[in-house]
Backbone atoms as SQL, in Angstrom:
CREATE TABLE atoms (id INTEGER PRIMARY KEY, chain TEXT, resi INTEGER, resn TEXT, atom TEXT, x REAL, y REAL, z REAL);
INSERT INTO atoms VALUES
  (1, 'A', 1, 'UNK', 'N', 100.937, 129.067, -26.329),
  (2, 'A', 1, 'UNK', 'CA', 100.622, 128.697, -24.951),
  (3, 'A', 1, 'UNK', 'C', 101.795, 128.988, -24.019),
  (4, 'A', 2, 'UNK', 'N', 103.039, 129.275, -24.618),
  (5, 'A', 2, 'UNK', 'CA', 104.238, 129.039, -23.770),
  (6, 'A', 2, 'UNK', 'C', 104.350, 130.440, -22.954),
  (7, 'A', 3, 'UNK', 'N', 103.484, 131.068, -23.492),
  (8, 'A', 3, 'UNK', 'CA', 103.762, 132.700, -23.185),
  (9, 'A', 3, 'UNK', 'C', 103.288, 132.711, -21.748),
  (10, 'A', 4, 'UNK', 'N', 101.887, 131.977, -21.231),
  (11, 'A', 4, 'UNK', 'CA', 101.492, 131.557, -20.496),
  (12, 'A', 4, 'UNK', 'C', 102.206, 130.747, -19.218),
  (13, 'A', 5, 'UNK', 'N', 103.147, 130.160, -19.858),
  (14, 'A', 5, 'UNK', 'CA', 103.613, 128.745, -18.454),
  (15, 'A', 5, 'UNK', 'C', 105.132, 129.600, -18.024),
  (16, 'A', 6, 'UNK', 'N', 105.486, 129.047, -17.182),
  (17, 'A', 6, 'UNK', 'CA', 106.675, 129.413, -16.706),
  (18, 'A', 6, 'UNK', 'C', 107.522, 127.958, -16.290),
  (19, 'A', 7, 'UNK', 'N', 108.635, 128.237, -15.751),
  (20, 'A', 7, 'UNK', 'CA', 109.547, 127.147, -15.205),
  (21, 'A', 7, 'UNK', 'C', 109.746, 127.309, -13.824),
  (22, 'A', 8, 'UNK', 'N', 109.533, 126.746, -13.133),
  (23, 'A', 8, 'UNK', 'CA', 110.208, 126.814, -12.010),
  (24, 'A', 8, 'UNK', 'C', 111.311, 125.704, -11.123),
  (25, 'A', 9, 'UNK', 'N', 112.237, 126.004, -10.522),
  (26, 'A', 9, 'UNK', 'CA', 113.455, 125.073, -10.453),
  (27, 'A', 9, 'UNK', 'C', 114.190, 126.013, -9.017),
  (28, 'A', 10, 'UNK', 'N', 113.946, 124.616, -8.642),
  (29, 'A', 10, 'UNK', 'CA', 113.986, 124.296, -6.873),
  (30, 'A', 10, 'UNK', 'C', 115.272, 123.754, -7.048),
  (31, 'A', 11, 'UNK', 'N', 116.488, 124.085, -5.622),
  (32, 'A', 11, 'UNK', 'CA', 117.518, 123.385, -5.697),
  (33, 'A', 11, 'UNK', 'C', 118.028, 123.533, -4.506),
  (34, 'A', 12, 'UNK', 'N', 118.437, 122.580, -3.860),
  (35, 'A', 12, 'UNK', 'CA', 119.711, 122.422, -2.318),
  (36, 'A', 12, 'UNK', 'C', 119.614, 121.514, -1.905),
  (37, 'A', 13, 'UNK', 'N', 119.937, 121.863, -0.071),
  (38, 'A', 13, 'UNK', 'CA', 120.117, 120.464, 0.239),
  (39, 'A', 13, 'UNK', 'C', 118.976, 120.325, 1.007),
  (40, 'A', 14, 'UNK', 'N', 118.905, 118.698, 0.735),
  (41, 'A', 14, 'UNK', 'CA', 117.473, 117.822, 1.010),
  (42, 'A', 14, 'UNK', 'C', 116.921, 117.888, 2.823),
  (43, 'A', 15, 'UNK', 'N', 115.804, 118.373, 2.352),
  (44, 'A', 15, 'UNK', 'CA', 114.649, 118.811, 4.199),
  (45, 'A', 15, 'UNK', 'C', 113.119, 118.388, 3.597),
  (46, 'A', 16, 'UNK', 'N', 112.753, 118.143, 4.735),
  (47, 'A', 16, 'UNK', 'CA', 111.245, 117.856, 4.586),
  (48, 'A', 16, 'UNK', 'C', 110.664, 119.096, 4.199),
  (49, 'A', 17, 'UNK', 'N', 109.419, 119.447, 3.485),
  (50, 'A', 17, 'UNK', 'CA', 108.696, 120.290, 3.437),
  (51, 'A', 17, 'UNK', 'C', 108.748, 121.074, 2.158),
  (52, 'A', 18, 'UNK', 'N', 110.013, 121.092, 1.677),
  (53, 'A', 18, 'UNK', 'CA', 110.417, 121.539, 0.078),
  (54, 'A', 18, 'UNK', 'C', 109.120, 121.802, -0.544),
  (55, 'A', 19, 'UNK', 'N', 108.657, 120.544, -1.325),
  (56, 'A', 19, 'UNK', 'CA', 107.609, 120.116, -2.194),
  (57, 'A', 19, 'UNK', 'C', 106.058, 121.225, -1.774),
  (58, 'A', 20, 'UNK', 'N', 106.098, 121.056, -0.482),
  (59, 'A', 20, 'UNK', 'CA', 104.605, 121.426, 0.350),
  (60, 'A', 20, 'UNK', 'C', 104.320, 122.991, 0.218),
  (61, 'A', 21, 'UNK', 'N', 105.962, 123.168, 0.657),
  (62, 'A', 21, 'UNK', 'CA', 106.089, 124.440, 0.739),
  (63, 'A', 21, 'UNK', 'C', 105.936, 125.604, -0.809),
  (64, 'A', 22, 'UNK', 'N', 107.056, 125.223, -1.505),
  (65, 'A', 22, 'UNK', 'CA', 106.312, 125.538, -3.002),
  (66, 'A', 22, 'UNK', 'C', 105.223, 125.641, -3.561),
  (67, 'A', 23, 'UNK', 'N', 104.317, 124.064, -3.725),
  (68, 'A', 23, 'UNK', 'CA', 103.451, 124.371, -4.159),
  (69, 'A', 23, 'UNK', 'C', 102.383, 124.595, -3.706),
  (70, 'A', 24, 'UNK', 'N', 102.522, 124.907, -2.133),
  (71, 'A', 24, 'UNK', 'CA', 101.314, 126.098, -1.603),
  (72, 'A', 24, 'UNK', 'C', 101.680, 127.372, -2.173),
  (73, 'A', 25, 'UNK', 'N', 102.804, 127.717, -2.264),
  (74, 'A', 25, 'UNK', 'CA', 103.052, 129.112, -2.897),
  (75, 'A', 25, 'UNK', 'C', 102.297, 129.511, -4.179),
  (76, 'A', 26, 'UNK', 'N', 102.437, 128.351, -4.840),
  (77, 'A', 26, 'UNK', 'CA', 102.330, 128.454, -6.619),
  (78, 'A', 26, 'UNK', 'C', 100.404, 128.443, -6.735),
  (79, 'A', 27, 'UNK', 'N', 99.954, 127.834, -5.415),
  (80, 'A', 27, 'UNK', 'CA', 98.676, 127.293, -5.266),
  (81, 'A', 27, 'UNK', 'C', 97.390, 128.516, -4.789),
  (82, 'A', 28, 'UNK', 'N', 98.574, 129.260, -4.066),
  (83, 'A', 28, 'UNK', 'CA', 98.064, 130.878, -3.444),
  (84, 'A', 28, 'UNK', 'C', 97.800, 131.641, -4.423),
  (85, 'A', 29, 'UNK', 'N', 99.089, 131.745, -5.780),
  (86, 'A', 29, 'UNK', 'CA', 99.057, 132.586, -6.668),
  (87, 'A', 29, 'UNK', 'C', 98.450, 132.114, -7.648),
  (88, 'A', 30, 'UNK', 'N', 97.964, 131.202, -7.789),
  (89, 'A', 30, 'UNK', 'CA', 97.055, 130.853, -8.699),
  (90, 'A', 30, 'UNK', 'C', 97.816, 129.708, -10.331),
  (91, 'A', 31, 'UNK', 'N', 98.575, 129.679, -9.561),
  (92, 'A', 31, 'UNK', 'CA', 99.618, 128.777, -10.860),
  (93, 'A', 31, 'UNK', 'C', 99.099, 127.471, -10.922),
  (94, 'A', 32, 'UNK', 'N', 98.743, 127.180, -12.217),
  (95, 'A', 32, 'UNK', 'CA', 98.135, 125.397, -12.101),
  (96, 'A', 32, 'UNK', 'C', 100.046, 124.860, -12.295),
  (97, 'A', 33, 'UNK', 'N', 99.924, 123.870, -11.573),
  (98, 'A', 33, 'UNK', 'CA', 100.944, 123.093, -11.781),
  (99, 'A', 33, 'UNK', 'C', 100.779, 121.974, -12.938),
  (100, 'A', 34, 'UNK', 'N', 101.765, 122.177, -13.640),
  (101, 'A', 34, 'UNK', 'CA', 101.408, 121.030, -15.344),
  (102, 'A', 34, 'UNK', 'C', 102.123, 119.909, -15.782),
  (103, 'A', 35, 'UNK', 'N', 103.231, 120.141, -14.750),
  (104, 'A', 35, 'UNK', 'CA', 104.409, 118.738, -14.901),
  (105, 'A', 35, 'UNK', 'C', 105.127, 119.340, -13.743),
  (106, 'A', 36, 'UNK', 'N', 105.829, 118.394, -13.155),
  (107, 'A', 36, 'UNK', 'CA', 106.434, 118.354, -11.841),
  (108, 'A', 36, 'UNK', 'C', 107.504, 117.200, -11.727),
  (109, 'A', 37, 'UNK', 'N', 108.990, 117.295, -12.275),
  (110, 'A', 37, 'UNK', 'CA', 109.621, 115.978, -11.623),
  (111, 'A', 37, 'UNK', 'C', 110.663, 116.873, -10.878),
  (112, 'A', 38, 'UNK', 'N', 111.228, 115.393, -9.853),
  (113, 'A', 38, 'UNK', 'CA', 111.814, 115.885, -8.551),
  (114, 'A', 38, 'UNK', 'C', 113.022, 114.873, -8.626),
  (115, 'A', 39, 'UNK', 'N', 114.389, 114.907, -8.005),
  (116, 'A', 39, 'UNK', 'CA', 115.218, 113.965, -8.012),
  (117, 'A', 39, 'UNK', 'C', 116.089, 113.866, -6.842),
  (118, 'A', 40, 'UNK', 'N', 116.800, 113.566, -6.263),
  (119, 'A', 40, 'UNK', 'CA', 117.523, 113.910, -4.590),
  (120, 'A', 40, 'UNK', 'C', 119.072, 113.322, -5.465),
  (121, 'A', 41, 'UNK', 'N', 119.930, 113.490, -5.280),
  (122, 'A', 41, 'UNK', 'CA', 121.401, 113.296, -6.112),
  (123, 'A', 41, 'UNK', 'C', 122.238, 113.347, -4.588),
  (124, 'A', 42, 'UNK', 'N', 122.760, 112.453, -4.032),
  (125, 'A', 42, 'UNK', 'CA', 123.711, 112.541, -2.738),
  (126, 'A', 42, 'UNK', 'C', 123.301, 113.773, -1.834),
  (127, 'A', 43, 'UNK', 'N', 122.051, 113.739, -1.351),
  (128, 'A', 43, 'UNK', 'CA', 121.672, 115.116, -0.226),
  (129, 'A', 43, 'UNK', 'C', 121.177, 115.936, -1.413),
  (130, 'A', 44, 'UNK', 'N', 121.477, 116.343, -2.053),
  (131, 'A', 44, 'UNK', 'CA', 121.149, 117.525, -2.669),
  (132, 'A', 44, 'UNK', 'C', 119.514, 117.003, -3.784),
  (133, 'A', 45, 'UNK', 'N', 118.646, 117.665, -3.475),
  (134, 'A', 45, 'UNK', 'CA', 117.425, 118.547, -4.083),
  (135, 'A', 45, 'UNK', 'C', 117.411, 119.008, -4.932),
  (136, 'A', 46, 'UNK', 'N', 116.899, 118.478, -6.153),
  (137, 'A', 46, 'UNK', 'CA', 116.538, 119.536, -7.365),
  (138, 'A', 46, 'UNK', 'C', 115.219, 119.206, -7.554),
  (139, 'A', 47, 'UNK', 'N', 114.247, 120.177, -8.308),
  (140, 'A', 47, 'UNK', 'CA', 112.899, 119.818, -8.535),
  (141, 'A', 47, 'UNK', 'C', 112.883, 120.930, -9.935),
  (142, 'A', 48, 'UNK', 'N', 111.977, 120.843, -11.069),
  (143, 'A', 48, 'UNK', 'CA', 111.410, 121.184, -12.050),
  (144, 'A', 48, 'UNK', 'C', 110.426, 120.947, -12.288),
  (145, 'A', 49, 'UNK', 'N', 109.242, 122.358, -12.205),
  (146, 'A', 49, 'UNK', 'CA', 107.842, 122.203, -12.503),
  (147, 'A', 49, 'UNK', 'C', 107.360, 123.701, -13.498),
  (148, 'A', 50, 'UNK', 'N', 106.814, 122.633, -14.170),
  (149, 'A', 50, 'UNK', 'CA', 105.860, 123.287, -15.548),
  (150, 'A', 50, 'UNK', 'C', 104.705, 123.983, -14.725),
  (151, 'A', 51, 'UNK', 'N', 104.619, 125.401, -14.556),
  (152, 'A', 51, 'UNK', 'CA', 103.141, 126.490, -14.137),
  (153, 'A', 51, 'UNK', 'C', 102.808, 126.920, -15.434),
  (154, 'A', 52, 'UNK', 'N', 101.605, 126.794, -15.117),
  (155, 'A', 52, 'UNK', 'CA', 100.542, 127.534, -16.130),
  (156, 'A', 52, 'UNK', 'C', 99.984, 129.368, -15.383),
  (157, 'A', 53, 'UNK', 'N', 100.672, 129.999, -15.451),
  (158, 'A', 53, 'UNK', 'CA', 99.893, 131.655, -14.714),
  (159, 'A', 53, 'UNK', 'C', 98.538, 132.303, -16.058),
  (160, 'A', 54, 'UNK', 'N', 98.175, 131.584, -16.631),
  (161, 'A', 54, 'UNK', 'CA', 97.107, 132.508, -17.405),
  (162, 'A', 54, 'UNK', 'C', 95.599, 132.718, -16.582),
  (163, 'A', 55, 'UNK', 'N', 95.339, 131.692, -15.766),
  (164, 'A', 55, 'UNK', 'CA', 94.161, 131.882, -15.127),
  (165, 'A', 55, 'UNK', 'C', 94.360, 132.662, -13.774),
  (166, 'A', 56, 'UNK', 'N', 95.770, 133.293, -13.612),
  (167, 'A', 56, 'UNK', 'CA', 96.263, 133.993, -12.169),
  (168, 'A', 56, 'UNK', 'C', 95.514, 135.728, -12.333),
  (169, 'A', 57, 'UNK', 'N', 95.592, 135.846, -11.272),
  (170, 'A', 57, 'UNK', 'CA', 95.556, 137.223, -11.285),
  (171, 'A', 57, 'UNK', 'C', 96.262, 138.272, -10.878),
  (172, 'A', 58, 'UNK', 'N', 97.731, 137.272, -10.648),
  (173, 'A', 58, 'UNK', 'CA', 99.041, 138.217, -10.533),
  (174, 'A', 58, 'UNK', 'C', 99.662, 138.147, -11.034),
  (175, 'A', 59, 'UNK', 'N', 100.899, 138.905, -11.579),
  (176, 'A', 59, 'UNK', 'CA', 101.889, 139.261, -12.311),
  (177, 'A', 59, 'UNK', 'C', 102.668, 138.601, -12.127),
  (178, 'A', 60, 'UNK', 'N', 103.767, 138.168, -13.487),
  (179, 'A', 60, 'UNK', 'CA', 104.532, 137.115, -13.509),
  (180, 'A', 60, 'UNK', 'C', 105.931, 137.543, -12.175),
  (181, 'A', 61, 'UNK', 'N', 105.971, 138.810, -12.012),
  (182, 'A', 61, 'UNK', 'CA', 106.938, 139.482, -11.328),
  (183, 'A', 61, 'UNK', 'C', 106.187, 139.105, -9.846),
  (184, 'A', 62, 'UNK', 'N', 104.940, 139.452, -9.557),
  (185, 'A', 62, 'UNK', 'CA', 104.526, 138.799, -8.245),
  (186, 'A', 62, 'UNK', 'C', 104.859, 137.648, -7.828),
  (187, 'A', 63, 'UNK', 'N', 104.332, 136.689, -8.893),
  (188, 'A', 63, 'UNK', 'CA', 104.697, 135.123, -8.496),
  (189, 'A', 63, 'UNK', 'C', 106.367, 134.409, -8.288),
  (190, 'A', 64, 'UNK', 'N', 106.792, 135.390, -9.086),
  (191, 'A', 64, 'UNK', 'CA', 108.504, 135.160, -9.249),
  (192, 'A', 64, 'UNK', 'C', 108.642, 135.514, -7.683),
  (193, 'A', 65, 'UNK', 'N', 108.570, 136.708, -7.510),
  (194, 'A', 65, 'UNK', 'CA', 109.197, 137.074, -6.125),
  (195, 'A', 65, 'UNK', 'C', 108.487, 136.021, -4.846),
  (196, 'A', 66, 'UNK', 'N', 107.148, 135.974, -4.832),
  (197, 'A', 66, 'UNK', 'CA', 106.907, 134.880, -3.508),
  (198, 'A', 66, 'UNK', 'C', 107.341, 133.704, -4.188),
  (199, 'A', 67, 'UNK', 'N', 107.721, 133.167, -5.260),
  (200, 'A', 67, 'UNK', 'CA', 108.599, 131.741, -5.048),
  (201, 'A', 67, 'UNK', 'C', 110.178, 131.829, -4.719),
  (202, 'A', 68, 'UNK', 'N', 110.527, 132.728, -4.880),
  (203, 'A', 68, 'UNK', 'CA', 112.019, 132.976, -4.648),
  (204, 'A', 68, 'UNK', 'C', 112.062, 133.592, -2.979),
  (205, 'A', 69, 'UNK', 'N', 110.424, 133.930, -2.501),
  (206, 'A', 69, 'UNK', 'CA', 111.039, 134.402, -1.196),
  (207, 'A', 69, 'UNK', 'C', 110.772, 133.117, -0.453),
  (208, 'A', 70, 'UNK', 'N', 109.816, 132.158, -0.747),
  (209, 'A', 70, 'UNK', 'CA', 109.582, 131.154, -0.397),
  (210, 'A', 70, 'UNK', 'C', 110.991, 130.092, -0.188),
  (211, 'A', 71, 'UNK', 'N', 111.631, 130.080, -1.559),
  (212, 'A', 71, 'UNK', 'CA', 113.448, 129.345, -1.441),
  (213, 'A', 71, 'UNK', 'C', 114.099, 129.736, -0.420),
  (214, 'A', 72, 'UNK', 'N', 114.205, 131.376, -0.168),
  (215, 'A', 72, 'UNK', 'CA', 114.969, 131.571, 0.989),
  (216, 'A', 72, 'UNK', 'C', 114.472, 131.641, 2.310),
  (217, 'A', 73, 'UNK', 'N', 113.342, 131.385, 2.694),
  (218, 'A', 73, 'UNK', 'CA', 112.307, 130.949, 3.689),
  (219, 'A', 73, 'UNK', 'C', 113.183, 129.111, 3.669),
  (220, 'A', 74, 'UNK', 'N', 113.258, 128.489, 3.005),
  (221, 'A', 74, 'UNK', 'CA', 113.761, 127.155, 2.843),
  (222, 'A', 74, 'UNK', 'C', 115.300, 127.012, 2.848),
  (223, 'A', 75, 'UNK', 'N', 115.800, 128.132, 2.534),
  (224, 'A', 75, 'UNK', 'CA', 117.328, 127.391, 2.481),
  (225, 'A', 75, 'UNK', 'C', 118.072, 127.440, 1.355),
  (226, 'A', 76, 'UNK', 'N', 116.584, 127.566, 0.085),
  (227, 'A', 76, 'UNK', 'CA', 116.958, 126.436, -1.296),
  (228, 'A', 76, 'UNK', 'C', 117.238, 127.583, -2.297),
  (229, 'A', 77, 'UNK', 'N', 117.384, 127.768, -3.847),
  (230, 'A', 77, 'UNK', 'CA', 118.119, 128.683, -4.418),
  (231, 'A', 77, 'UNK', 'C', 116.354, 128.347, -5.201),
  (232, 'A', 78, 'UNK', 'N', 115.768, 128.851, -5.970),
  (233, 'A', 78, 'UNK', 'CA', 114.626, 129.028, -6.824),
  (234, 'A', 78, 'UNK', 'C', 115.262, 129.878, -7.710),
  (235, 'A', 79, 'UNK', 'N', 114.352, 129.224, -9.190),
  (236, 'A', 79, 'UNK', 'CA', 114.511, 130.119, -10.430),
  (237, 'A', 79, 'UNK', 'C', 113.272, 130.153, -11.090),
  (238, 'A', 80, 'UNK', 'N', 112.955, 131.398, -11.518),
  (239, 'A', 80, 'UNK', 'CA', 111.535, 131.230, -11.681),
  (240, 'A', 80, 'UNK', 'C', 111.778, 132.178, -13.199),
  (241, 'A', 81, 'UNK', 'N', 111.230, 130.915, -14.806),
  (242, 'A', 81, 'UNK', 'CA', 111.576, 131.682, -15.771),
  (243, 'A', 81, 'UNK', 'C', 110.100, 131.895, -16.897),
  (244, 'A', 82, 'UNK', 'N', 109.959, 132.527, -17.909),
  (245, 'A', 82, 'UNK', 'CA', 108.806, 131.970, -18.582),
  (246, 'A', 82, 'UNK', 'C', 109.480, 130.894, -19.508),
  (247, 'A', 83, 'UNK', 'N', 109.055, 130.230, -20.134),
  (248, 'A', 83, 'UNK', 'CA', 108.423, 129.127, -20.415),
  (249, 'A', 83, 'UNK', 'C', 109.554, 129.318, -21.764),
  (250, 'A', 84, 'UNK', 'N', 109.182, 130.158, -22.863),
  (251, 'A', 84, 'UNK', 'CA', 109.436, 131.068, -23.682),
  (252, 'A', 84, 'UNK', 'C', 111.128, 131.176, -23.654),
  (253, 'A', 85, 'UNK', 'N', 111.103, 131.902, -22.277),
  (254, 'A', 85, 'UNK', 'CA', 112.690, 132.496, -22.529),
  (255, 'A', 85, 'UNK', 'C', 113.398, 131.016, -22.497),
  (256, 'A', 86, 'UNK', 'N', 112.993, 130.460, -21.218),
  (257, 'A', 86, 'UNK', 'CA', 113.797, 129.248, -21.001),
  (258, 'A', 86, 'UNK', 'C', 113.959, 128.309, -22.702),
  (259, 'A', 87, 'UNK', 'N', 113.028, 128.097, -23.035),
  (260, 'A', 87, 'UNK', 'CA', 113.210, 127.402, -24.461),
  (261, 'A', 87, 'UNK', 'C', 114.238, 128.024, -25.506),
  (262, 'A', 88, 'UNK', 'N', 113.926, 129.605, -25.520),
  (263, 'A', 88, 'UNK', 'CA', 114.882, 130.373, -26.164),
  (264, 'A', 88, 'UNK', 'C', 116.777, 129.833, -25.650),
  (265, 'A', 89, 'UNK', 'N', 116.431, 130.042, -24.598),
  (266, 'A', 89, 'UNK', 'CA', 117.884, 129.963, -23.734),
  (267, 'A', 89, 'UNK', 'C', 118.979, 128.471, -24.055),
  (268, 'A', 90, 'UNK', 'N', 117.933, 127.399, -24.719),
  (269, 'A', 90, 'UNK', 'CA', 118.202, 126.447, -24.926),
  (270, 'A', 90, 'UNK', 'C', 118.115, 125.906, -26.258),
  (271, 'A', 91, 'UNK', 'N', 117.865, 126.767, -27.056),
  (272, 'A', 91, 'UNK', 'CA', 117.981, 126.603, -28.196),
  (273, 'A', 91, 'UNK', 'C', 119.360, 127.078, -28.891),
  (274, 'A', 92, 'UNK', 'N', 120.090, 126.135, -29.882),
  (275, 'A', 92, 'UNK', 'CA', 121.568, 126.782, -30.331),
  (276, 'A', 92, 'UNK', 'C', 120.707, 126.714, -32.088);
């Protein structure tokens, strides 16, 4: 299933609209959202959400780029990974 989901990870400093703004993005491209936590640390914004892209009909490279153009539309830094690598990346 992991081949399927991706990561995505929101980060800066704290403004209204963050949240809205993303996941209209993710909502356009067809990404179900599958877990979502958010935290604010002294001003600063981080967010991590579990997408599902198997029912999309765009490319993981499509969706990467409008969430990352969406971050700099915001201010905020976006990382947009599969699911897969990220687990890899964290595994010793």
């Amino acid at each position: 299933m992991s081949d399927s989901q991706i990561i995505v990870t929101v980060s800066g400093v704290d403004k209204v609209g963050i949240v809205a703004k993303v996941t209209s993005v993710m909502a356009q491209y067809e990404v179900n959202i599958e877990d979502i936590k958010q935290t604010l640390m002294q001003g600063h914004f981080v967010m991590f959400m579990l997408g599902n892209i198997e029912k999309s009909k765009f490319s993981f490279k499509e969706i990467k780029e409008a969430l990352v153009t969406a971050g700099k539309e915001l201010g905020m830094e976006v990382w947009v990974q599969r699911k897969e690598i990220f687990d890899n990346m964290h595994n010793i």
